[in-house]
N, C-alpha and C positions, 0 to 999 in steps of 0.2 A: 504494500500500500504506500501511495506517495504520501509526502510527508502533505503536501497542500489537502490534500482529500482527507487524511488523517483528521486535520486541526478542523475544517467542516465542520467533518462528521460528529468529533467529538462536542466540541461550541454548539450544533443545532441540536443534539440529544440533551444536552444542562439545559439548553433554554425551554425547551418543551418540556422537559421534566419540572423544571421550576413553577414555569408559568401555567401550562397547562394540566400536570398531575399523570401524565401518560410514563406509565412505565415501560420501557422501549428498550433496555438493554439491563439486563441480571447485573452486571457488572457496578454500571454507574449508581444503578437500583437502592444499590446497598452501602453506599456511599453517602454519605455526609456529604453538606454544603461545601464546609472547609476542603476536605476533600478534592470533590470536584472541583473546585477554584483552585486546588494547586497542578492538577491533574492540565486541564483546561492552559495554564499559565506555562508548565512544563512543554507542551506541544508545541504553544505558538514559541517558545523562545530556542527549540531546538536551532542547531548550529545546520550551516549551509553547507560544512562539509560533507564529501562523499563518505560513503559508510565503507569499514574498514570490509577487504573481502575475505579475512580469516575471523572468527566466532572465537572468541575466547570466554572467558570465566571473570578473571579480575581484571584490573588496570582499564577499563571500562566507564566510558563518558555516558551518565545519563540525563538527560534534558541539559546537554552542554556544559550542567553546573558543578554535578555530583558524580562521583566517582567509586565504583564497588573495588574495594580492597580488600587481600587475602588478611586474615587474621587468624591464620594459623600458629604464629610466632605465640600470641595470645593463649590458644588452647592447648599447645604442645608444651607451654610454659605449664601451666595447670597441672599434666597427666602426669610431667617429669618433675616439679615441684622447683624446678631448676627455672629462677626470672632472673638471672645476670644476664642475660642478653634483653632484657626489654628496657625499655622507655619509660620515666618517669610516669608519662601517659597511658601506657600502655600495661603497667603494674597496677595504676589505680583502677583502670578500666579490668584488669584480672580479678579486683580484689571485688568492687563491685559486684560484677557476676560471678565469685564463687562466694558469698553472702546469698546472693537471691538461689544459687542452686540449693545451699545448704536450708532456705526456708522452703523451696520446694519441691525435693527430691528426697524419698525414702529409699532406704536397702530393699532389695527385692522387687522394683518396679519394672516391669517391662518396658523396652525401647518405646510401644505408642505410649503407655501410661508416661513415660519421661515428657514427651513428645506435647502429651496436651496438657500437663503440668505448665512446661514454658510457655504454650502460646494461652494459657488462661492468662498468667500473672501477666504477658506483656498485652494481651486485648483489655486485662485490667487495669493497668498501671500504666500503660504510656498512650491510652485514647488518647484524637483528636480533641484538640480546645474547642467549645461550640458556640465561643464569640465570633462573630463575622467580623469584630474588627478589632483584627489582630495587633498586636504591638509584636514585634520579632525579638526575643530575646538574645541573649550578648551568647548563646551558647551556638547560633546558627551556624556558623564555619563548622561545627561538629553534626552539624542534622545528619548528614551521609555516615556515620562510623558508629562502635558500640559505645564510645568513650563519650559523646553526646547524648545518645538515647538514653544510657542510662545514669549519666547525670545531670541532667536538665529535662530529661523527658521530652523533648522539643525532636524531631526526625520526621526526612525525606522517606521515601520507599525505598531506597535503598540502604538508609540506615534500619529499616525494618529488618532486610532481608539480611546484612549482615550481622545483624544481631544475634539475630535467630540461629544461623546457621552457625556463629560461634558459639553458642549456648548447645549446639547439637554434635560437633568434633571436640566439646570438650567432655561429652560423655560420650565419645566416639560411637554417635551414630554417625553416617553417611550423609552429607550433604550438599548441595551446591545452590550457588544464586544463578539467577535466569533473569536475563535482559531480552524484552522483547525486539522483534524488528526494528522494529522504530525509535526505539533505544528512549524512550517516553517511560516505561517503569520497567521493575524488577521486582523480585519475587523469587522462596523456595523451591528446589525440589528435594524431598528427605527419600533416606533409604530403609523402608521397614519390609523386614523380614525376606528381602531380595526384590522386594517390590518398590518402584517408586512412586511418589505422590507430589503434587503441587499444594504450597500451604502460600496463601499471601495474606503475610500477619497485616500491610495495612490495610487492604479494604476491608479490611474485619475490624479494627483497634477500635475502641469505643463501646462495641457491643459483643464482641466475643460470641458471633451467634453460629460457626463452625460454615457460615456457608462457601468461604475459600479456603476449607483447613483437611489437606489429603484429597485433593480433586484429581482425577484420573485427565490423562492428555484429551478425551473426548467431548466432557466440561469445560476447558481449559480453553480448548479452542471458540468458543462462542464468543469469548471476551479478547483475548491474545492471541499475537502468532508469534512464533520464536523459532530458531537454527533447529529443528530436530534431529538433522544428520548430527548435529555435534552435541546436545542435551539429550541423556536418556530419556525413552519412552516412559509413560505411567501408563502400564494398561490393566492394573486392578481395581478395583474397588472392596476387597477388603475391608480396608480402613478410613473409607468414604462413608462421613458421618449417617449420608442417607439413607447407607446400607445399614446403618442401624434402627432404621426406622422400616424396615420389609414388609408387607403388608401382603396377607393373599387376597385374590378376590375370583370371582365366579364368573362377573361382566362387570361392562361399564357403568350398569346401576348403580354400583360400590362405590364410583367415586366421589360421588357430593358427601358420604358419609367419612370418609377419608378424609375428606378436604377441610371438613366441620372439626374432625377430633383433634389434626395439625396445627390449625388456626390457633393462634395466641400463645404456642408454644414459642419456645427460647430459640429451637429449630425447627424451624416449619420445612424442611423437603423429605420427602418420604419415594419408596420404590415399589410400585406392586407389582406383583409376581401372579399373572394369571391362569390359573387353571384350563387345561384345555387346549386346542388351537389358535396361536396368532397370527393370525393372515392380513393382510395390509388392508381391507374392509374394516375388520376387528382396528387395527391401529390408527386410523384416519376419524374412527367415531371416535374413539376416545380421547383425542387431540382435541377434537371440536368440543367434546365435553368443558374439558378446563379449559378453551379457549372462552369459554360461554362464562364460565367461572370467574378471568381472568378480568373481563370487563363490569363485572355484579363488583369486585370487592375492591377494584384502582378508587385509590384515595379513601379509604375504608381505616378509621381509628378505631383499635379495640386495646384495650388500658394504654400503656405507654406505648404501644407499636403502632406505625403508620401503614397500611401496606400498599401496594401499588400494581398489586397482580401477579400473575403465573402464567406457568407454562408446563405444559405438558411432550415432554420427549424420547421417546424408542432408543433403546442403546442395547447390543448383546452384551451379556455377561462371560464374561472371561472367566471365571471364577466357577461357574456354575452350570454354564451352554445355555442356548436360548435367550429370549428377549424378556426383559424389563423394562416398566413406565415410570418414568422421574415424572414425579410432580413438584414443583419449586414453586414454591411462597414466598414473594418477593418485600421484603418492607424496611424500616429503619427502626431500631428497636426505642431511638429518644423520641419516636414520636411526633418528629418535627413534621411542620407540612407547609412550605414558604406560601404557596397557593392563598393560604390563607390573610395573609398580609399585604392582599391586594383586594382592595374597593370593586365591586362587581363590576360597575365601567371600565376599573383598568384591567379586570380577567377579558371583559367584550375585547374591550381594544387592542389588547394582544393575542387574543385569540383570531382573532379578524387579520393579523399581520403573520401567524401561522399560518392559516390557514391559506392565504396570497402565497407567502414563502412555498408549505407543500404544492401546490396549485401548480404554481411554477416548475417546480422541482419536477414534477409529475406530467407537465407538459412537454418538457425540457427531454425527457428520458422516456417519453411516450409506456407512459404509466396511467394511474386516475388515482385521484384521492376525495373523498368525500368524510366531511366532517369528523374527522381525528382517525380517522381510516386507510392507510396507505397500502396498494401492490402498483405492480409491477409486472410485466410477464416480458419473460427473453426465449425465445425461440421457444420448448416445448412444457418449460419451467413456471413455475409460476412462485412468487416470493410475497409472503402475508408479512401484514401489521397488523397486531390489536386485535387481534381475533376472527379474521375474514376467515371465511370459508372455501374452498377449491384445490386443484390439483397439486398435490404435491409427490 
């Protein structure tokens, strides 16, 4: 993806989301204001250079400002108990995170039990600020590394993911960071039990609600692209939160029941496992079922959670053989809902300037949009928003 179609895309999804309450992308979905404004800022200020044609790991620019660094020195310090070779910096930064391991790390835990020890206390402890206007703290030159996240609590996405992943080689588990395409964010992948997984601690920090924690490469891709020739694959679901949540069902009549028991939990995405045969008849109803869902519950407040819709998607199980249905409950757990901070004439008035914008857009790429409803069809294809109905 160029980088110009990129910065669009990403800008016209915030602003419909803000203004109009259309949940359009899992990703941004789950995302905080704050967030998106850094996300959105990141994009437009990437650098003009060409992108490097080898894929590496560290020593990596992202959003031109931030840079993913090995911190190995760090946890190799730890296991060997040997810090004459580190940095003032880099001792204090060891001493920090072997305190926070020693308050959350018992004898006897398993690699995931370790695994979602660290990303509670850091979804706990280093949430996004949910002031819109920000003051920048004296710690920013560290937002990218461990020695700023965890001592000012202030961090990029990349200070996420190196964190993380130094919290994970120093109880040697298996880890690496991931810089997408576009070199705009970055993000885990851990290594459990020969399997790996995608975890990205920020679009979760703040609410801790596992929907980016252990995502298999299939997931993954709806949101990011990244080097897969050079990044291992994730093709389990094991240790995908959803798959904790397995549900059998008979038919598609099961799923509003489903969907009711999910609701207002901590995580809402669940997987049924249907008895019987799945034939693409079978799968195209059940799609439209929670598509139908999807539009009853966007902008829907129930206690502190906002939610903004779902989605309903076909995936074989690797783990298992045959087909499984992800249902995903999209929301923000503070609740927030900007929508609401706008005077009904200024929702008309922007909505009225959407809907010109899709219009456009729609005429432009010989498509059709109708009132907050967008496809598209390219030769035999056809591509939905929001819940349309048709071939896919």
């Amino acid at each position: 993806m160029k980088k110009t179609k990129c910065t669009v895309a990403v800008l016209a999804i915030v602003v419909i989301m803000l203004i109009a309450g259309i949940g359009t992308s899992i990703y941004f979905a789950l995302m905080s204001y704050k967030q998106m404004q850094e996300v959105s800022q990141y994009i437009t200020e990437l650098q003009a250079e060409p992108k490097e044609e080898e894929t590496r790991e560290n020593d990596v620019k992202i959003a031109g400002s931030y840079e993913i660094k090995s911190t190995e020195a760090i946890s190799d310090a730890y296991k060997s108990k040997d810090t004459s070779k580190l940095s003032d910096k880099e001792r204090e930064t060891l001493d920090m995170a072997s305190d926070i391991l020693k308050e959350i790390i018992t004898d006897g835990m398993t690699d995931i039990e370790k695994e979602t020890a660290v990303y509670d206390w850091m979804c706990a402890n280093l949430g996004h600020d949910s002031n819109l206007l920000l003051v920048i703290p004296n710690g920013d030159g560290d937002a990218d590394n461990p020695y700023g996240v965890l001592k000012y609590h202030n961090a990029v996405c990349v200070g996420y993911a190196t964190t993380f992943r130094m919290f994970m080689q120093m109880m040697d588990i298996e880890c690496m960071v991931v810089h997408n395409t576009e070199c705009y964010h970055s993000w885990d992948l851990v290594n459990l039990d020969g399997n790996w997984y995608h975890t990205d601690i920020y679009a979760d920090a703040g609410h801790g609600n596992y929907a980016n924690f252990n995502v298999p490469d299939v997931m993954r891709m709806r949101e990011q692209s990244w080097d897969m020739d050079f990044f291992p694959h994730a093709t389990s679901f094991k240790y995908y939160k959803a798959m904790e949540n397995l549900e059998t069902a008979d038919s598609i009549s099961d799923i509003p029941a489903l969907i009711a028991k999910y609701m207002g939990e901590t995580y809402s995405n669940f997987f049924i496992k249907f008895n019987g045969t799945v034939d693409e008849e079978f799968a195209r109803r059940a799609v439209a079922v929670v598509n139908m869902y999807s539009s009853a519950i966007e902008d829907l407040q129930l206690g502190d959670t906002r939610y903004y819709g779902a989605y309903g998607l076909w995936v074989s199980d690797p783990d298992n053989g045959g087909f499984i249905f992800l249902v995903s409950i999209t929301g923000e757990t503070d609740g927030t809902s900007y929508q609401e901070d706008l005077t009904d004439d200024e929702r008309a008035a922007f909505q009225q300037k959407i809907d010109e914008l899709m219009n456009s857009l729609a005429e432009k790429f010989g498509g059709s949009y109708s009132g907050g409803s967008y496809y598209y069809e390219d030769n035999a294809e056809t591509y939905y928003y929001d819940g349309i109905e048709g071939d896919i």
